[in-house]
N, C-alpha and C positions, 0 to 999 in steps of 0.2 A: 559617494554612497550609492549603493546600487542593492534592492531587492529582488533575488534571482528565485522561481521556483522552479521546483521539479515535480514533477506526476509521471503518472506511468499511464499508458496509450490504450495497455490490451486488457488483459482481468488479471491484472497484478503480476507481480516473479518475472519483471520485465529485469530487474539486477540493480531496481533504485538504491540499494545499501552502498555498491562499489560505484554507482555516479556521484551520489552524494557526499560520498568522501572524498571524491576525486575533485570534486568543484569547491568541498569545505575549507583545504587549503587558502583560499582568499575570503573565506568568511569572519567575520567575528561571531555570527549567531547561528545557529541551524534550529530549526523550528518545526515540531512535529505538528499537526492544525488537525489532522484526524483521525478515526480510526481506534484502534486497539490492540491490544496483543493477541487479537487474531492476524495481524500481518509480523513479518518475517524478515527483517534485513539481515544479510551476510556481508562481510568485512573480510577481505584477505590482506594482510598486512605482511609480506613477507610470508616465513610460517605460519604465523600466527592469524587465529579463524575467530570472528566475532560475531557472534549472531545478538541481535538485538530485535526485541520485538515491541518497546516501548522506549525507549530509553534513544534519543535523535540519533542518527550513524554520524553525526560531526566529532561528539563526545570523543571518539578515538585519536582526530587530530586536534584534542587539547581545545576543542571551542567549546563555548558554551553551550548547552544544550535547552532548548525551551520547550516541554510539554506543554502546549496550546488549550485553548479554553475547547476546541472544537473536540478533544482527546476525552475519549472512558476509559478512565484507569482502575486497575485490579492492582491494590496496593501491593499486595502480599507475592505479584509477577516481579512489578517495578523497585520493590526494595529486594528482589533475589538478584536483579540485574544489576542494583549499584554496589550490591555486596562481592558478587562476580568479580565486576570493573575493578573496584577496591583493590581483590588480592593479586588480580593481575597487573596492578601497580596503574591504573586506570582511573583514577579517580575520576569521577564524570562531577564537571561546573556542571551543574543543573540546576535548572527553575521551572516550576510545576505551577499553571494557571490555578490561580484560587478558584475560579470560576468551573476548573476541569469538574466531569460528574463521575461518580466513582460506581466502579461495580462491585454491589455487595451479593453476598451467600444466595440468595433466592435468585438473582437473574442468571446465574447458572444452573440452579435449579429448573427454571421455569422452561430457560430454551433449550435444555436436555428432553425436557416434558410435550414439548411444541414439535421438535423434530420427531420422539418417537407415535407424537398421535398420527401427526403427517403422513407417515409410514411411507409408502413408495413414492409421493407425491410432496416431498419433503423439500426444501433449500439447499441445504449442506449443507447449513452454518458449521463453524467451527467448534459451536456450545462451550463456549468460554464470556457466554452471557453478553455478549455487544448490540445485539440487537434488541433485548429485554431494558437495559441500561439505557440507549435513545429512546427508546420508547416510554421510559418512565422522565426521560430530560423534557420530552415536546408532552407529555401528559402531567408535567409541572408534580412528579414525584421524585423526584433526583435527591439524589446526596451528592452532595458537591465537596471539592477538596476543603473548602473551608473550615465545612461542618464537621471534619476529623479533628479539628484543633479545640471546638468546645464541646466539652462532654456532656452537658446541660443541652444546646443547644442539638447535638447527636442524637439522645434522648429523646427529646421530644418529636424527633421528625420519625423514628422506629416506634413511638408510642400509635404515629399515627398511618405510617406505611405496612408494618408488619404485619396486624390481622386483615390487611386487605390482600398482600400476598399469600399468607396462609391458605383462606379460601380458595386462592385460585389453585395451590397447591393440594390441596386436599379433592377439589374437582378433578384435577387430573387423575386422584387416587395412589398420590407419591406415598408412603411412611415417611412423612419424612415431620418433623417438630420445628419449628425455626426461635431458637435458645435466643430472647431478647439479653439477658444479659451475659451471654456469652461472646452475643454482636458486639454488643457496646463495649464489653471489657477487649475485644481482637483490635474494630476500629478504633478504638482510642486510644488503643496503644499503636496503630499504623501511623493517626496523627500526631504523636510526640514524637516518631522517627521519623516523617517526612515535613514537618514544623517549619526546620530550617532552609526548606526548599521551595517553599510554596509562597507565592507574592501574587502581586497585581501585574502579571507580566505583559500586557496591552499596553501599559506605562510604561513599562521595562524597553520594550521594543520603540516605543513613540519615541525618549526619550534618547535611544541608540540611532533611532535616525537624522534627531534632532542633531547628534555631534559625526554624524555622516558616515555613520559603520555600515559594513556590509553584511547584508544579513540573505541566510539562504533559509527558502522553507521546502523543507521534508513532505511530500504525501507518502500516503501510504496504499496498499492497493492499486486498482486503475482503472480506466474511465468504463468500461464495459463492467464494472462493480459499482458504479455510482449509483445511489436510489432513486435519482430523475431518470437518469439515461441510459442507464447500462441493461443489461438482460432483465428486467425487470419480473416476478418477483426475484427472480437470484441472482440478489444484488448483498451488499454489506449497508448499514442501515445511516450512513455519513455521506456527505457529497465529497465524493472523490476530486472532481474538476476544479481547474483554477477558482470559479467565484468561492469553492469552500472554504478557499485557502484565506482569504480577507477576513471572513464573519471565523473562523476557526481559529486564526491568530490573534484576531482585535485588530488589524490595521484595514487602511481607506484602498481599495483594490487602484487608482490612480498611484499608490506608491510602487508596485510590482513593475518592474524595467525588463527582464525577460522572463519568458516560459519555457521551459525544456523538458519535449514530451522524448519519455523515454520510451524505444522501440526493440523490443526482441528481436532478433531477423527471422525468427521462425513465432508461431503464435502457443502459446500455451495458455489452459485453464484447470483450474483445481474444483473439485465439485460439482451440481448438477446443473441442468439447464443447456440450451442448444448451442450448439459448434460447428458453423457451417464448415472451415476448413480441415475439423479434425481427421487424423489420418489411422485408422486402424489397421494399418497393414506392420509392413517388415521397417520401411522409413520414420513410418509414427518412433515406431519401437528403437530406433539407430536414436531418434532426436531423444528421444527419452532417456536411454542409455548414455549417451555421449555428452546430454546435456547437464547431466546429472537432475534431472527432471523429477526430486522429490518434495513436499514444500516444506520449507523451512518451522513453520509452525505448526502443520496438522501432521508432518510426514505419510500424509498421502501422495501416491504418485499423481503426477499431472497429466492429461493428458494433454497432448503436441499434434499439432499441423500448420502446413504452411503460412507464409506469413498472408493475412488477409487487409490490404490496403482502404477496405470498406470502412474498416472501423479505424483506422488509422487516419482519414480524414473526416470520421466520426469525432475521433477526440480532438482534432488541429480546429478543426469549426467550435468547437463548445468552449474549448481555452482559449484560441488565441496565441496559440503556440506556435511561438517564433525559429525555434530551434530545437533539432532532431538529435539523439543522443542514440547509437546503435549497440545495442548490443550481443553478447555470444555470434557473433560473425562465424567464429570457429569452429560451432557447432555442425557447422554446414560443409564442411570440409570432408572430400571425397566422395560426395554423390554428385554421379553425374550429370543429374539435371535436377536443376531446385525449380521450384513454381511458386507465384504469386498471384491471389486473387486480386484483382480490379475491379469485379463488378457481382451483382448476385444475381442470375436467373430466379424471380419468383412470378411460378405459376406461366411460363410460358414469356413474361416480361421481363428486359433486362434493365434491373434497376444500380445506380450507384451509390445508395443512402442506404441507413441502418433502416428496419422497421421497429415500429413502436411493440411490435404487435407479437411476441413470443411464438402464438403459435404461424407467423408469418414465418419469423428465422429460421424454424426446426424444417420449413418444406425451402428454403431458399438454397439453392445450388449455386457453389461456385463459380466461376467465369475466370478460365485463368493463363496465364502470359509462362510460358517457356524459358526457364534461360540458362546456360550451358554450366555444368557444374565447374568447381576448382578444385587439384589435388589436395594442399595445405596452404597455410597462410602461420609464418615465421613468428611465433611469439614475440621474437625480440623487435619486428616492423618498428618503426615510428613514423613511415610517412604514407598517408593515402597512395602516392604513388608507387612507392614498394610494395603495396598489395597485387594479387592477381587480378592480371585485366577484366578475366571472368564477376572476380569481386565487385573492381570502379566500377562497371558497368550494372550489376548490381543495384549496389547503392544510389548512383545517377541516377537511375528507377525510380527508387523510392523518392529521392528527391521532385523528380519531373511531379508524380502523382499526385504527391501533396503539396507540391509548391513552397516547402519551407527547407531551408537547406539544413543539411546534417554536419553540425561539432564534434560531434568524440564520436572515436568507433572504436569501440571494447573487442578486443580478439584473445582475451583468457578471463579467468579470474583474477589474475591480481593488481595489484595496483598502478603496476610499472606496464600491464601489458591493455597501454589506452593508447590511441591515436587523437593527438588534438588536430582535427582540418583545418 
């Protein structure tokens, strides 16, 4: 038995959908622990494109899928995705944490209403209500998956959350009315369609290691999105990092055997907040272009710059992360000198650690290492040595810097086009 996770290193759209599938081949479980359908995985299988934004990316190689207690689910997203899966002959095994908390009507009301008072000094969220929904999980007002399955007990928790939401919505000065039984009658029909999916899966999973399966767990986002550590406020409102993954799934974190931080070779973010390495020239624009650099959930473009090893032994220090998983290598194809930061000038000092401090990041400059571009790199490759030396030499880099060695190195989208080191 072996418990393997995966995270992602930079502020998410590092390609955790085509890792996770590529690693779920030897799993029996894949495991979502955070997050929402504000993240975005993509699946190339062949022709065939899978975007999934709650629903684990294992479900397409036929494994079981576990929506985690750590998960805010928007029913009415997660039952458009099993209905998807369905016609495309996909049926997703899935188990959804009783424990999961669900996002109802008013917390997308509410973080629509939060960003536009913000006005220029806003987050980004994605307002698809994830950060209203934790907020009401740690402020002990949640609706939890369970509470869809009794309409009595449904009832009473809107008898008691809903004129408190009201107010706030009518402080904002929304029009907006919130139809108690029109809630009740939507969720409680979301609950007799997702019934047969929803268990005690902490159990589920205990039990699975009890007979020594192999289970992989899913993040979502990544560590520079973490609400401890990442950019702090513009962050997503979940712990992105290994420890979320334990209290997210229900298992004891001594069961986790490895971590595999996933690495973009170039850095991208979606949203506001600072970006020491971002590139506003003609390059940003190539990595953006070539990368196909729009996000999967918001379709907003991202913006791109160099890859920054700051934060990248930002996240190896807070996980624990044993192994490196590279991806879009082939993004980088044809410029002839690619750059990586090492270190950040702030204020005159050359520091090698993230600052706590936002408005530290926004003045902290670069410090960056040269190194000679490569023409193209072969989709068909399969061995690190068939890469261009420009490449080895590269990634060796990466490795030296953070001290943990690198497993897969991704050189397209699809599934055939991975290198196992």
């Amino acid at each position: 038995m072996t418990v393997t996770l995966v995270i992602g290193t930079q502020w998410g759209d590092e390609g955790k959908g085509k890792v996770v599938d590529y690693y779920s081949k030897n799993a029996d479980y894949v495991v979502r622990f955070q997050g929402g359908n504000n993240a975005g995985h993509t699946i190339k299988v062949g022709e065939e494109v899978y975007k999934l934004h709650v629903v684990p990316s294992g479900v397409i190689q036929g494994k079981t899928g576990i929506i985690g207690n750590g998960v805010v689910i928007d029913p009415d997203i997660l039952l458009q995705e099993i209905d998807e899966l369905i016609q495309r002959g996909k049926k997703p095994k899935l188990l959804i944490s009783d424990r999961a908390n669900i996002i109802m009507p008013y917390h997308k009301i509410l973080d629509g209403a939060e960003e536009q008072y913000l006005g220029d000094k806003k987050i980004g969220t994605t307002k698809r209500g994830i950060g209203p929904c934790y907020s009401d999980k740690v402020a002990r007002n949640g609706i939890r998956a369970i509470d869809l399955t009794n309409e009595d007990r449904l009832k009473k928790l809107l008898d008691r959350i809903l004129p408190l939401k009201q107010k706030l919505i009518d402080i904002y000065g929304i029009k907006t009315t919130l139809e108690q039984k029109e809630i009740l009658k939507t969720y409680s029909a979301y609950g007799k369609r997702l019934q047969e999916y929803i268990t005690a899966t902490h159990l589920e999973l205990y039990n699975a290691m009890q007979k020594k399966k192999n289970i992989l767990l899913e993040g979502a986002q990544g560590t520079m999105l973490d609400v401890e550590f990442g950019t702090y406020p513009f962050t997503t409102s979940s712990h992105v990092i290994a420890g979320g993954s334990s209290i997210g799934a229900g298992i004891g974190p001594r069961t986790i055997d490895e971590i595999i931080g996933i690495v973009k070779a170039y850095t991208t973010r979606v949203g506001e907040g600072p970006f020491p390495t971002e590139l506003l020239d003609k390059t940003g624009q190539h990595l953006q272009k070539v990368g196909h650099e729009i996000g999967t959930t918001t379709s907003r473009p991202r913006r791109c710059g160099w890859l920054d090893l700051v934060i990248i032994r930002h996240s190896c220090i807070l996980s624990g992360i044993t192994k490196l998983a590279i991806t879009k290598l082939d993004v980088l194809n044809s410029l002839p000198e690619i750059k990586v930061c090492t270190h950040y000038n702030l204020n005159g000092k050359k520091i090698d650690y993230f600052p706590a401090s936002i408005d530290d990041v926004a003045v902290c400059k670069p410090v960056y290492k040269t190194f000679k571009g490569w023409d193209t790199i072969d989709s068909k490759t399969s061995s690190f040595f068939a890469l261009p030396k420009e490449a080895q030499t590269y990634l060796r880099f990466i490795e030296k810097e953070t001290t943990v060695p690198i497993e897969l190195v991704s050189i397209g989208p699809g599934r055939s086009e991975t290198i196992d080191v």
